[in-house]
C-alpha positions in Angstrom: -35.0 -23.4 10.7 -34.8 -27.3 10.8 -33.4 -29.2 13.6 -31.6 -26.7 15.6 -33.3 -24.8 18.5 -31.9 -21.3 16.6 -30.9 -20.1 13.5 -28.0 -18.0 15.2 -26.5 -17.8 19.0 -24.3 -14.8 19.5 -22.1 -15.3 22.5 -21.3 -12.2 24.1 -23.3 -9.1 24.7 -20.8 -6.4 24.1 -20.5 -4.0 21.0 -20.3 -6.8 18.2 -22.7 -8.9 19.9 -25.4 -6.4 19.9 -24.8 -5.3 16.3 -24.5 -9.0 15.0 -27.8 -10.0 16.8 -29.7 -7.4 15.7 -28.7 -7.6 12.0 -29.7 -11.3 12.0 -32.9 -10.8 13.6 -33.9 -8.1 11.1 -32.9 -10.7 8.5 -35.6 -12.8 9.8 -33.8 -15.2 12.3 -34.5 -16.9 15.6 -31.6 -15.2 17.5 -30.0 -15.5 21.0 -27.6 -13.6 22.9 -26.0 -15.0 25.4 -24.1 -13.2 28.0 -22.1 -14.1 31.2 -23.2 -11.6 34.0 -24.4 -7.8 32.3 -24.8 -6.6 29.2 -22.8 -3.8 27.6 -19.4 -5.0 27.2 -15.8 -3.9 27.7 -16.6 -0.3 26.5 -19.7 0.5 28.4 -18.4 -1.5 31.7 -14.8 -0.6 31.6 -13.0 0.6 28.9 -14.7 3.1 26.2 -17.4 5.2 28.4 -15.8 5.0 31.7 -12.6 6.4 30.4 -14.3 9.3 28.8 -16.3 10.1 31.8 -13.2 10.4 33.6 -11.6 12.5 30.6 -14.1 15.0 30.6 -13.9 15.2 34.6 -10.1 15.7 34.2 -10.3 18.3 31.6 -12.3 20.6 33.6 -10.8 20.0 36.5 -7.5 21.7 34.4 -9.5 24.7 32.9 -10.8 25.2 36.7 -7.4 26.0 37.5 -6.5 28.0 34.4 -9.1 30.4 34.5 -6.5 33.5 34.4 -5.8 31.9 30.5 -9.6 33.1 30.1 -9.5 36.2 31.5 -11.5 34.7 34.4 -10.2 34.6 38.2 -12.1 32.9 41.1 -13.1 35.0 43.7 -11.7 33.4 46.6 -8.6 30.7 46.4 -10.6 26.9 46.6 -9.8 23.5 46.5 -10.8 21.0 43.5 -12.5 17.6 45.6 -12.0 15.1 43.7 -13.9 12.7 46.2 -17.0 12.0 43.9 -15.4 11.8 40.1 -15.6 7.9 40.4 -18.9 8.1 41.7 -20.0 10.4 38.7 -18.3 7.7 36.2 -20.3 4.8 37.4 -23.9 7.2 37.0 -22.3 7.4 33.3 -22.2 4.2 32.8 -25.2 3.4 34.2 -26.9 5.7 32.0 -25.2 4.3 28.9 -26.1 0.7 29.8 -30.2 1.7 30.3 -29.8 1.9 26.6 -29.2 -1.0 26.1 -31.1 -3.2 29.1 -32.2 -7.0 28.0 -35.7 -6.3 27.8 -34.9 -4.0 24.7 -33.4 -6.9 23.3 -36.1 -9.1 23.9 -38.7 -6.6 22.7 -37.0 -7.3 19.5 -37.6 -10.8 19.5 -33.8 -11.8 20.8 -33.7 -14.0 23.4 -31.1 -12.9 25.9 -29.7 -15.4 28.4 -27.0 -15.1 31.1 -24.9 -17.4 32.0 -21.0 -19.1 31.0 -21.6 -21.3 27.7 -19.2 -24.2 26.3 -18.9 -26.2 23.3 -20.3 -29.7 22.9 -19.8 -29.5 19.1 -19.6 -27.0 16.6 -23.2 -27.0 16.8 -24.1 -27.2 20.7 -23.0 -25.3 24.0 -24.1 -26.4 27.2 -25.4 -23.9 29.5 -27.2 -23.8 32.2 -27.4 -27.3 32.8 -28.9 -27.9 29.5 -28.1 -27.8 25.7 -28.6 -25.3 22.9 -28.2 -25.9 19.5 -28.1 -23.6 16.7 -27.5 -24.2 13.0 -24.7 -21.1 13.2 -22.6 -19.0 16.1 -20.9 -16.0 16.4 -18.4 -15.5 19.2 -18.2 -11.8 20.3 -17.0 -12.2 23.9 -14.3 -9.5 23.4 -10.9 -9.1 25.5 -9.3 -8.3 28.9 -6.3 -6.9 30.6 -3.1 -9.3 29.8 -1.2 -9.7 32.9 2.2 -10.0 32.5 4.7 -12.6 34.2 6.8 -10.0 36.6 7.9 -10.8 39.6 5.5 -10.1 43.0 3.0 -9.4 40.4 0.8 -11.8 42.4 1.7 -10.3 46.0 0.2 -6.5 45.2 -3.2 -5.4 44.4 -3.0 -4.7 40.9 -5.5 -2.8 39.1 -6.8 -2.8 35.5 -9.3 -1.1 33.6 -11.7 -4.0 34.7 -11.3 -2.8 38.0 -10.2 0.8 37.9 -13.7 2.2 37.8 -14.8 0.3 40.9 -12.6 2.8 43.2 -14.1 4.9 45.9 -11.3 7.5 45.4 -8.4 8.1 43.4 -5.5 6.9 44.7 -2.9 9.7 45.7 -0.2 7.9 43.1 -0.4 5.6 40.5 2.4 3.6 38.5 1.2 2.9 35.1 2.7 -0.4 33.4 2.1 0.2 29.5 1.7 3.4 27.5 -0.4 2.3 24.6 -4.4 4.5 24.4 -5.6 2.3 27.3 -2.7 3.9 29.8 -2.0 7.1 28.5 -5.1 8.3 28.5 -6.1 6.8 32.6 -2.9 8.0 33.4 -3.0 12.0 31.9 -6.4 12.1 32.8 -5.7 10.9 36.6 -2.7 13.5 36.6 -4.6 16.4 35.6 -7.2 15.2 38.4 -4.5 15.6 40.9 -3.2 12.1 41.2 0.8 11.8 41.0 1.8 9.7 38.1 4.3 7.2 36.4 3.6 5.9 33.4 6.7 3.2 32.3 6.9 2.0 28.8 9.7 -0.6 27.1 9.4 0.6 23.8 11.4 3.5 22.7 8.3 5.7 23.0 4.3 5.6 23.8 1.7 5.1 21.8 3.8 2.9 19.6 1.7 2.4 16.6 1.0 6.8 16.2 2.7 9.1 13.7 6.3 9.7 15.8 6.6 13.4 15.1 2.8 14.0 16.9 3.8 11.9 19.7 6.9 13.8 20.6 4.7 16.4 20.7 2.3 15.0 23.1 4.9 13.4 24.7 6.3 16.6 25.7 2.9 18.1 26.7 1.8 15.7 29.2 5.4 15.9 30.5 4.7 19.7 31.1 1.7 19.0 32.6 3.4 16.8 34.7 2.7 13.2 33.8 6.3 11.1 34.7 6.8 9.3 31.1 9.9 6.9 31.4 10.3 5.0 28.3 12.8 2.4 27.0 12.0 1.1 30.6 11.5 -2.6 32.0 9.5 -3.7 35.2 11.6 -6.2 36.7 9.6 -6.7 40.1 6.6 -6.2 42.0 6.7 -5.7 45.9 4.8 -4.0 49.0 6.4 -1.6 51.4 4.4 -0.6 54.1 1.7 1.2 52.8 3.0 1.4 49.2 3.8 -0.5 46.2 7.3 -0.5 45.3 8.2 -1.2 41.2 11.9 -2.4 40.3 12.9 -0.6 37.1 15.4 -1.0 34.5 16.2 1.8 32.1 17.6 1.1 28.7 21.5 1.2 29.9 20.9 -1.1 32.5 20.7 0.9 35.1 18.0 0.1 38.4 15.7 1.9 40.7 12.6 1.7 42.3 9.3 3.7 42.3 7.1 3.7 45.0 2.9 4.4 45.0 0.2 4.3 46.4 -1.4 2.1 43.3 -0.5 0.2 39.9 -2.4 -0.2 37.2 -1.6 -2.8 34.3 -2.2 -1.8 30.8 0.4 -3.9 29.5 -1.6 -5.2 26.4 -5.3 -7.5 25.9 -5.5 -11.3 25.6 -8.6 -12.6 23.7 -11.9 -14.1 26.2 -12.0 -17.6 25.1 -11.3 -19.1 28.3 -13.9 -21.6 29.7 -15.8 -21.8 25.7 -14.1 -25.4 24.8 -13.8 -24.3 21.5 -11.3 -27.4 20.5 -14.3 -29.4 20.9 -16.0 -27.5 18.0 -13.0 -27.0 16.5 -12.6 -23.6 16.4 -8.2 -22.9 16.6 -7.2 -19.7 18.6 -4.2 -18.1 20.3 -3.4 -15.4 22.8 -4.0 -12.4 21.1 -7.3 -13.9 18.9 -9.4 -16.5 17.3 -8.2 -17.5 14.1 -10.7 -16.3 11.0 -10.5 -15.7 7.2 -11.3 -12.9 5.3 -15.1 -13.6 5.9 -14.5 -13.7 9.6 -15.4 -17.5 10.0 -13.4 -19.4 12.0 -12.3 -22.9 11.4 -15.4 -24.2 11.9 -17.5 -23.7 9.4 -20.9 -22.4 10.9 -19.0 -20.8 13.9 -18.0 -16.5 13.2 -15.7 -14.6 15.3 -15.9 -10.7 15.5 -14.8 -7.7 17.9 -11.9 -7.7 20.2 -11.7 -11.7 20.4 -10.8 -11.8 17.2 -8.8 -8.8 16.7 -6.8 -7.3 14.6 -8.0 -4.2 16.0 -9.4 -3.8 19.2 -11.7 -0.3 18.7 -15.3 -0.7 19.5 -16.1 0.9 16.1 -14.6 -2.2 14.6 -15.9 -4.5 16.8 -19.4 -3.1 15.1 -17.8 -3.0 11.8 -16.7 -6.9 11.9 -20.0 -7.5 13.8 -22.3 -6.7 10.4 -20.0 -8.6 8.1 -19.8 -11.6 10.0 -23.7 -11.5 11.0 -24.7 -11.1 7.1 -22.4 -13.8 6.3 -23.6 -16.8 9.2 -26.8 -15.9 7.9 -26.8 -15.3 4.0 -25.2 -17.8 1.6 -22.9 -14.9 -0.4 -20.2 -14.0 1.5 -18.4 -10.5 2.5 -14.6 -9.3 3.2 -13.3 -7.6 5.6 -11.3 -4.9 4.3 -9.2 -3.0 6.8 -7.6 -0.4 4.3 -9.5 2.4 5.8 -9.4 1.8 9.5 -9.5 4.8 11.8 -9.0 5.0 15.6 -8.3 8.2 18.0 -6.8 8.0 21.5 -8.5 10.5 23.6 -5.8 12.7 25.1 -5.6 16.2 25.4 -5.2 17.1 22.4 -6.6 13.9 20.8 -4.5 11.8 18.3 -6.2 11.3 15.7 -5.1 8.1 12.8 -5.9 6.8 9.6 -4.0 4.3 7.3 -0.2 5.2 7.4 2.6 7.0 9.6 4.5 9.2 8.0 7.6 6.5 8.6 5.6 3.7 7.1 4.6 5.4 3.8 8.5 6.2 2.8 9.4 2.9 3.6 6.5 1.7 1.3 6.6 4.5 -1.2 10.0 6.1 -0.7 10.0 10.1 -2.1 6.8 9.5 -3.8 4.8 10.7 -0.9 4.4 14.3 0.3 3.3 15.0 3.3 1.0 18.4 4.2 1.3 20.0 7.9 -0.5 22.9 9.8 -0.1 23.8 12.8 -3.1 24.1 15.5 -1.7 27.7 16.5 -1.9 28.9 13.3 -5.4 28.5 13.3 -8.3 31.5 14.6 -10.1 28.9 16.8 -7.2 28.0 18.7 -7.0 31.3 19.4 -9.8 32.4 20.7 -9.3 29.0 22.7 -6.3 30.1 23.9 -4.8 26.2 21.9 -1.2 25.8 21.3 -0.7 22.6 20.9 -1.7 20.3 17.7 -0.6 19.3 14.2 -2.4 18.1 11.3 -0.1 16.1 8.9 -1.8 14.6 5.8 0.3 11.8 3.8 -0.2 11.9 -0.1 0.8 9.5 -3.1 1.5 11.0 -6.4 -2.0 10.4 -7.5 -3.2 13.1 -5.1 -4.9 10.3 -3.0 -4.9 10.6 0.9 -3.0 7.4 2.1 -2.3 8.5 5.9 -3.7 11.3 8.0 -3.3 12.4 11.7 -4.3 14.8 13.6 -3.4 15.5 17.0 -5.0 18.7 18.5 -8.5 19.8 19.8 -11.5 17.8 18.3 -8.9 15.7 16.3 -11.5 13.0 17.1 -14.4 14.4 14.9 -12.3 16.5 12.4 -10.8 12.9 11.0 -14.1 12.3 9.8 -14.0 14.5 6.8 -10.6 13.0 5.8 -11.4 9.8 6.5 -14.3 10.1 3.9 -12.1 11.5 1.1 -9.6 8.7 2.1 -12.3 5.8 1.4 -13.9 7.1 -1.8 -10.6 8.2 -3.4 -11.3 12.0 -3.0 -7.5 13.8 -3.7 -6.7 15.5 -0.9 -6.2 18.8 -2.9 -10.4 19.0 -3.3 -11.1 19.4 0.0 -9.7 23.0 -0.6 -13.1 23.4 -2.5 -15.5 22.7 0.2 -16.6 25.4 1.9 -15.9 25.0 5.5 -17.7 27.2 9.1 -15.4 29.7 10.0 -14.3 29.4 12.6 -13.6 25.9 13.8 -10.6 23.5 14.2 -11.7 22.1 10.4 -9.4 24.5 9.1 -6.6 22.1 10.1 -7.8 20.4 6.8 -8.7 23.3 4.8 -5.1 24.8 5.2 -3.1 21.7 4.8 -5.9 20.8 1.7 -4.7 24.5 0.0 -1.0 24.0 0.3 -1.9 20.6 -1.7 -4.0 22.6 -4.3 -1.4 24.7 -4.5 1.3 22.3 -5.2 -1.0 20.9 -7.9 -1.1 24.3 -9.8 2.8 24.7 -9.4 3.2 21.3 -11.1 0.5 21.5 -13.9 1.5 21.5 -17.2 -0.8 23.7 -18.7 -0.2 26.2 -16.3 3.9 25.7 -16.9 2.4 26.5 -21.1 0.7 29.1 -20.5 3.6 30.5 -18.4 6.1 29.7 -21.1 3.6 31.3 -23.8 3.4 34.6 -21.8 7.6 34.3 -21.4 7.5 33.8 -25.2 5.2 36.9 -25.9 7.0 39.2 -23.2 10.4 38.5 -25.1 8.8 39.4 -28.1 7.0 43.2 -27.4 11.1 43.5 -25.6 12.2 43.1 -29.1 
């Protein structure tokens, strides 16, 4: 290193900052991470491990009160208290983020500092009163809750995901603005824990970007559970009545109402954290939903990287990480690596889980037309749902007429984990039909892919051609012993 104070600052101390520091500093460089207030990001602080805290909470607070489904039955009538689940979701956290404390970091040789950095150049921040240079930067300070202009917005007490967790207790009722992951899973897991929910969408449906045919099906789960799902719905206004928070709604014919709670949360989309950086000054171009980057994640200043949600496209942890190896390796080696989305993967945690990789079912006939097939299995068709006493879940499995796996989802128990094994056939070009051959533990929701895997064998033997000889030989030599 000549004539910078570091080889490498990483600003932000979330899930791509700690990957991309550490990778550098195991390739030998003088590294610093830099971050404004605690370590651990979005998904430890707010969004990933708090969310699946309160899952978990939610989900046995629902088998509590279907034990007769078990054969089970309480021997007197009690009351679920709810009063300590957001108590129990900050001890999560807590225990997630002692994993990852600063003086871990700094036994690694990473210098962590805390404070709100800005651009001098495309070299230099100032912080702290004083200024750091570095011969390269990557910016990893993720994204936040995007609040929408609506009217009264600014006269109720909003919350987000930022602020969700910090609750005493739940609230008695909750309007949800958005159902993308973020809302729908806050808002099924708050209704199973008691709380009375609304969740209002525009679009025609939630969960937007998910195989349609599984999310009717969910949809009309988490409407029997009791979840309030009004879709093809605006928010037109934002107001307080007495004690409660009144939302002005307008439904897809034009027609208006009101909805009153206790509490509102927004999950209306993310907006990228670049506020406060400077980056004009070291000319680094962004917008709303990113900072702009090429294919080797470099932004448009040359030395300066940009990975994880601020720079998007998607906005998983687990590609936060991905982008954050890629664009450490290249600020710090001279050849440079691609991102290559073609086999992203993401799972909204639900009950049952929706699972997704590479195309919907509506996207691959648009792309491909007839030349796709796609493989289903139901979850009740399945052993292990049944001795789980599971209904609900479908695998569908979207093939090209190589045999290759071009789109799976899974929504049902475990969908989550069961991906996995898909989503590595998917990436190295496994046809779907060999999975049939691996043996798989019986039994366990895995046969979701074994069974939809065998109708695909099976398909494959219908259409070979040496089978269709052999048939027409043994046609042939039937004929002839007739004769």
């Amino acid at each position: 290193m000549t004539g910078h104070d570091y080889d490498l600052v990483v600003i932000g101390g979330g899930a791509a900052g700690f990957v991309s520091s550490k990778l550098a500093r195991g390739l030998g460089k003088k590294v610093a991470l830099i971050e404004k207030s605690r370590l651990g990001g979005e998904c430890t602080l707010s969004g990933c491990i708090p969310s699946k805290a309160l899952i978990k909470a939610a989900s046995i607070a629902w088998q509590t009160r279907h034990l007769k489904d078990y054969g089970l039955s309480a021997e007197t009538d009690f009351r679920i208290n709810t009063g300590n689940v957001m108590r129990h979701v900050r001890s999560v956290i807590e225990k997630v983020y002692n994993s990852h404390r600063p003086e871990i970091f700094e036994g690694l040789g990473i210098d962590v500092l805390f404070g709100s950095p800005r651009f001098v150049d495309n070299h230099t921040i100032e912080f702290n009163g004083k200024r750091i240079s570095s011969r390269a930067f990557i910016i990893a300070t993720g994204s936040s809750s995007f609040i929408p202009a609506i009217e009264g917005i600014e006269t109720v007490p909003y919350l987000t995901n930022e602020t969700l967790f910090d609750l005493e207790e739940l609230p008695p009722s909750i309007i949800c603005l958005g159902g993308g992951p973020i809302g729908i899973e806050i808002a099924a897991a708050m209704n199973r824990l008691g709380v009375k929910v609304h969740v209002l969408e525009m679009s025609e449906s939630i969960l937007s970007k998910e195989d349609r045919e599984l999310v009717d099906i969910l949809s009309e789960r988490l409407k029997t559970e009791g979840l309030h799902l009004l879709t093809e719905t605006k928010t037109l206004k934002l107001s307080r009545d007495a004690e409660q928070i009144v939302v002005t709604i307008e439904d897809k014919n034009g027609h208006r109402g009101g909805i009153k709670a206790g509490s509102v949360l927004i999950a209306a989309g993310r907006k990228a954290n670049v506020e406060g950086l400077e980056l004009e000054k070291a000319g680094v171009q962004y917008m709303r939903k990113g900072i702009i980057t090429d294919s080797a994640l470099r932004t448009t200043a040359h030395n300066i990287y940009a990975c994880g949600d601020v720079a998007g496209p998607y906005q998983f942890s687990h590609m936060a990480e991905y982008g954050a190896r890629i664009a450490a390796q290249n600020a710090c080696l001279p050849f440079k690596k691609k991102v290559d989305y073609k086999d992203v993967i993401w799972c909204t945690f639900t009950d049952p889980e929706l699972a997704h990789a590479g195309l919907t079912e509506e996207e691959a006939r648009i792309l491909y037309g007839e030349k796709i097939k796609a493989y289903k299995f139901e979850y009740k068709n399945m052993d292990r749902s049944r001795t789980d006493v599971i209904d609900a879940g479908l695998g569908k499995f979207i093939i090209d007429r190589k045999g290759k796996i071009i789109g799976a989802h899974i929504l049902g128990d475990r969908a989550g984990e069961i991906m996995h094994e898909v989503q590595l056939a998917k990436s190295f070009g496994i046809p779907f039909y060999k999975l049939d051959s691996v043996i798989h533990i019986y039994p366990t929701f895995s046969d979701v892919v074994k069974q939809s895997s065998k109708l695909a064998y099976i398909d494959r033997l219908r259409n070979s051609r040496i089978l269709k000889f052999v048939k027409l030989l043994l046609g042939k030599e039937k004929n002839y012993g007739a004769a």
